[in-house]
BARO-54598 format. One record per residue (C-alpha): residue in one letter; y, z, x; residue number from 1. Coordinates in nm, 4 decimals. Each point is the difference from the previous one (the first is absolute). Example, Ala and Ser with C-alpha at 12.3 -4.5 7.8 and 13.67 -1.06 7.14 Angstrom:
<rs>
 code       c2       c3       c1 pos
    a  -0.4500   0.7800   1.2300   1
    s   0.3440  -0.0660   0.1370   2
</rs>
This chain:
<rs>
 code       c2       c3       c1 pos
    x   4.1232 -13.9199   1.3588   1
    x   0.0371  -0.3643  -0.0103   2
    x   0.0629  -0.3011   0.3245   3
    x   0.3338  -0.2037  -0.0208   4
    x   0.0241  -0.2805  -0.2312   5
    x   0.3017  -0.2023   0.0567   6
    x  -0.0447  -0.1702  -0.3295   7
    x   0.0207   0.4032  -0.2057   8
    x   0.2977   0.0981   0.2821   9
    x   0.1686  -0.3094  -0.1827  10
    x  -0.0901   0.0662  -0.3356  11
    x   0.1523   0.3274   0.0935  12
    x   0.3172  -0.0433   0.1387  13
    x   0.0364  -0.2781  -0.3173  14
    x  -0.0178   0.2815  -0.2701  15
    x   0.2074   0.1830   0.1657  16
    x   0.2779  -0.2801   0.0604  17
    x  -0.0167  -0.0602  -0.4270  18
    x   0.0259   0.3232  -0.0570  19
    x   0.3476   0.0312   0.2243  20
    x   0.0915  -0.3266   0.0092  21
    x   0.3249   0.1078  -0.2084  22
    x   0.0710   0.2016   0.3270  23
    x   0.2021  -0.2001   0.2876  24
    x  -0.2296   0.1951   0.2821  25
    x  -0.3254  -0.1386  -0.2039  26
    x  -0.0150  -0.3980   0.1339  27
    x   0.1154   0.1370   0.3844  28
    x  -0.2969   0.2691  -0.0145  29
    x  -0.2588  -0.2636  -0.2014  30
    x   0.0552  -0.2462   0.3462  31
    x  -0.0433   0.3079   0.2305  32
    x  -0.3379   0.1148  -0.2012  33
    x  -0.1155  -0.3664   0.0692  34
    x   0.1167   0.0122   0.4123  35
    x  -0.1757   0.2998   0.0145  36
    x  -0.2854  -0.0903  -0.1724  37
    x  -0.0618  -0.2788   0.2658  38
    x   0.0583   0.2602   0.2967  39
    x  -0.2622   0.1909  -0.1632  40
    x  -0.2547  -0.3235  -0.0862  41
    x   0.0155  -0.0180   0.3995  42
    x  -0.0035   0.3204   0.0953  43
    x  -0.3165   0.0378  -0.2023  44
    x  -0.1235  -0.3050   0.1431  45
    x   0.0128   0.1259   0.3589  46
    x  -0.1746   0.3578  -0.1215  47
    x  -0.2709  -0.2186  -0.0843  48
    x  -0.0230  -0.1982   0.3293  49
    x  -0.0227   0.3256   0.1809  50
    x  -0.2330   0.1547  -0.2756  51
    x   0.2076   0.2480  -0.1650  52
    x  -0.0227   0.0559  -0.3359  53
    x   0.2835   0.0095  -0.2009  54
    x  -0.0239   0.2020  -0.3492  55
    x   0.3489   0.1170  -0.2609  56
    x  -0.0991   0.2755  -0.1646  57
    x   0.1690   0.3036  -0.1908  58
    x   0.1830   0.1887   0.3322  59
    x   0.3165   0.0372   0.1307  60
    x   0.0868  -0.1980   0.3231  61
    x  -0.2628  -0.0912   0.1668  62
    x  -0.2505   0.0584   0.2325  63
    x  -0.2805  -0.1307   0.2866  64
    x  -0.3264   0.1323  -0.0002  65
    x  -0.1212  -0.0939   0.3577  66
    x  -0.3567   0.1285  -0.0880  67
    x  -0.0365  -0.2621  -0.3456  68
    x   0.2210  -0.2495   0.2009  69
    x   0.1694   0.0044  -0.3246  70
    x   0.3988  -0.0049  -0.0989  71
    x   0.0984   0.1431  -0.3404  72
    x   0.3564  -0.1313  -0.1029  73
    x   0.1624   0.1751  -0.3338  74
    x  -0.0548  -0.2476  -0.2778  75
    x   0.3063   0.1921  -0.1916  76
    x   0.2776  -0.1748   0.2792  77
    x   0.1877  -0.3062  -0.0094  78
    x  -0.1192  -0.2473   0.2256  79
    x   0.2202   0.0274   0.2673  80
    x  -0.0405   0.3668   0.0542  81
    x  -0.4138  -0.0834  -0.0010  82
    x   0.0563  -0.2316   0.2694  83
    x   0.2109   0.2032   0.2205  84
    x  -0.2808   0.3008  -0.0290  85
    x  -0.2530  -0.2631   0.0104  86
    x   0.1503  -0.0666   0.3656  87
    x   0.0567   0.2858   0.0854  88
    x  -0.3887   0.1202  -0.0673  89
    x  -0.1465  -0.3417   0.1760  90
    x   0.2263   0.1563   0.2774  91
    x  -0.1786   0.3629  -0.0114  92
    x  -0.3524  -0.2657   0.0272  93
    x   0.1459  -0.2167   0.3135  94
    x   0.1062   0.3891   0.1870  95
    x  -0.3860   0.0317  -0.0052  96
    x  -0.2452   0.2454  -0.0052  97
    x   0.0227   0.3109   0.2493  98
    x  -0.3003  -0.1197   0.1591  99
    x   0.2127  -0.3039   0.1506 100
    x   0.3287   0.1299  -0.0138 101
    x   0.0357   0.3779   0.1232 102
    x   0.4219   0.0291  -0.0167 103
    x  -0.0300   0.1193  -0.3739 104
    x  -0.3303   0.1853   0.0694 105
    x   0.1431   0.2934  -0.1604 106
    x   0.1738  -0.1372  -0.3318 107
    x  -0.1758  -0.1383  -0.3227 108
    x  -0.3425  -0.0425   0.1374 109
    x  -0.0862   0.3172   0.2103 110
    x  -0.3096   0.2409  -0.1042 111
    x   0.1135   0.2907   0.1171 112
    x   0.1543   0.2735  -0.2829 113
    x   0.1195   0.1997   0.2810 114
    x   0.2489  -0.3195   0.1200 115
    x   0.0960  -0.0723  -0.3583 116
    x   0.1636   0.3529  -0.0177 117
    x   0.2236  -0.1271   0.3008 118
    x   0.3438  -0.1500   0.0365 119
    x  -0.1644  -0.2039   0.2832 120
    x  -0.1490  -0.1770  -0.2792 121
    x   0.2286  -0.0292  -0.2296 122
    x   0.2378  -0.2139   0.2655 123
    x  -0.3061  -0.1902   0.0561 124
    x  -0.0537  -0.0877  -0.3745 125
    x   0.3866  -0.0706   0.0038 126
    x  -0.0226  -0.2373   0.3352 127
    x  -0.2728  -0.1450  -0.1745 128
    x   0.1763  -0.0941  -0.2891 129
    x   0.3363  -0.1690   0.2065 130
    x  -0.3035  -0.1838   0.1565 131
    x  -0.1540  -0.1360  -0.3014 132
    x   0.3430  -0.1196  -0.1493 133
    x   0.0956  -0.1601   0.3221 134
    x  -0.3604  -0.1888   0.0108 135
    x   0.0790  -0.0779  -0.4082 136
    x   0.2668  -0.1640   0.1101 137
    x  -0.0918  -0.2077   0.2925 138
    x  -0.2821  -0.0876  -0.2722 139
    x   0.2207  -0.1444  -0.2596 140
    x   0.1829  -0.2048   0.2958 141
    x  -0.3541  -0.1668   0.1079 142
    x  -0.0792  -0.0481  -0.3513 143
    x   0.3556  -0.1816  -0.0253 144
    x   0.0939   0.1946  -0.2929 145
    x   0.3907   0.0236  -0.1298 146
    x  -0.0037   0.3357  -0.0039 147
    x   0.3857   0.1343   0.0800 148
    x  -0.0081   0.2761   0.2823 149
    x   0.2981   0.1548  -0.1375 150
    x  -0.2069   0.0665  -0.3385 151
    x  -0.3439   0.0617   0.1562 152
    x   0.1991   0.2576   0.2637 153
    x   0.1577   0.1787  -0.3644 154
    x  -0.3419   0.0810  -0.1061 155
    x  -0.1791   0.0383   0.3562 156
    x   0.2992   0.2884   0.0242 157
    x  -0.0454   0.1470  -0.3552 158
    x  -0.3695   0.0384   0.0588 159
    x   0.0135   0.1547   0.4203 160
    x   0.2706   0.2432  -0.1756 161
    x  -0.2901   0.2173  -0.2169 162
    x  -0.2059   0.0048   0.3134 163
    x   0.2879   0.1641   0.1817 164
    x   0.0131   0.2549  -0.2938 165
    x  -0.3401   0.0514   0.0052 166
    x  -0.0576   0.0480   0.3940 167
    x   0.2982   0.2234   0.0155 168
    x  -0.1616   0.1610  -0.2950 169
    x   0.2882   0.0117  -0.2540 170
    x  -0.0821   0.1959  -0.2761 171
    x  -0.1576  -0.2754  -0.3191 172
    x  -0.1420  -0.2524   0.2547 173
    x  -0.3116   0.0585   0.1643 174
    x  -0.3585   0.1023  -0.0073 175
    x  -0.2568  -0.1034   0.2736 176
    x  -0.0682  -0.3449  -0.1150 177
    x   0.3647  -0.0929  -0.1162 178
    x   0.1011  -0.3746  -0.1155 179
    x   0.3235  -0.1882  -0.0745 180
    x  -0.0644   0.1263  -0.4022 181
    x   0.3601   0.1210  -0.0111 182
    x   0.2718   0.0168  -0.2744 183
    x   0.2474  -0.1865   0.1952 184
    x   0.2961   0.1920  -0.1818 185
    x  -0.1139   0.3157   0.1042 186
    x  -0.0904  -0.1083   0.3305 187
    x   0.3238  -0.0956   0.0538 188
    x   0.1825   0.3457  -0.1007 189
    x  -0.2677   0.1699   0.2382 190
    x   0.1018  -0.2238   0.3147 191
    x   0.3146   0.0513  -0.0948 192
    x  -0.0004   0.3773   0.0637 193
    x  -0.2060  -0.0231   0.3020 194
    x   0.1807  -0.2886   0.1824 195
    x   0.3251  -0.1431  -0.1533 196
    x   0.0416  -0.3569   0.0406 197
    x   0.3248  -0.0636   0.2334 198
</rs>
């Protein structure tokens, strides 16, 4: 697991841009790596200020742990899809714990096995989730980041869609403890066949 480094994002996104740079896309996605990279230099910052650790490890997504007060972000992403989960988790942290805020007392964070067998908590978990990207992205508006809705609302939609599948228990998604770790392709074909898009 390592902290963000601007200076290594950089470094990053560089390589990458030499190795493409033959590619007409390359120069248009080396500027967005670098806008991104600042969203996520202050998105980091204001983890900090509110002591939350923020780690990238070796994971899919990513994930709060309200317990470490920690956030793990992917490390294998490109920068603007760590941002937009790195929102979206500071927005699981401002919901709050169940202690202080008992309208998702039944999703993530409840003790009980017996309620995690229920579809009562599954809607919670999935309320819970609209919550936390709506909080993301009131968070990247304070922070005054350039973030486009219309590309932040793409991803936002991609990610609610597995936690449809998996609270309406389509067959492939699911498990008790399920996470946005989803092969978007076949996500797609699933929602597909249970809701056709119009």
């Amino acid at each position: 697991m390592s902290s963000f480094d601007p200076e290594l994002w950089g470094q990053r996104s560089w390589a990458k841009y030499q190795k493409s740079k033959n590619d007409p896309k390359a120069e248009a996605q080396w500027d967005d790596d670098r806008r991104a990279i600042a969203w996520l230099g202050k998105t980091v910052a204001w983890c900090a200020e509110h002591d939350l650790q923020v780690v990238f490890c070796r994971r899919v997504g990513g994930v709060y742990l309200m317990e470490d007060k920690m956030i793990r972000i992917s490390d294998r992403l490109m920068p603007r899809l760590q941002a937009y989960f790195l929102l979206h988790e500071c927005g699981h942290f401002l919901v709050g714990a169940r202690e202080k805020y008992e309208r998702f007392g039944m999703g993530w964070h409840t003790d009980s096995e017996e309620v995690k067998k229920t579809f009562h908590h599954r809607c919670d978990v999935v309320e819970e989730e609209f919550e936390a990207w709506y909080r993301g992205w009131k968070l990247a508006n304070r922070l005054e980041l350039d973030v486009e809705k219309a590309d932040f609302d793409r991803h936002r939609i991609r990610m609610l869609k597995g936690y449809f599948c998996w609270a309406l228990k389509v067959k492939g998604y699911g498990g008790r403890d399920m996470a946005p770790d989803i092969d978007c392709e076949k996500f797609d074909k699933i929602v597909e066949t249970v809701s056709p898009e119009q």
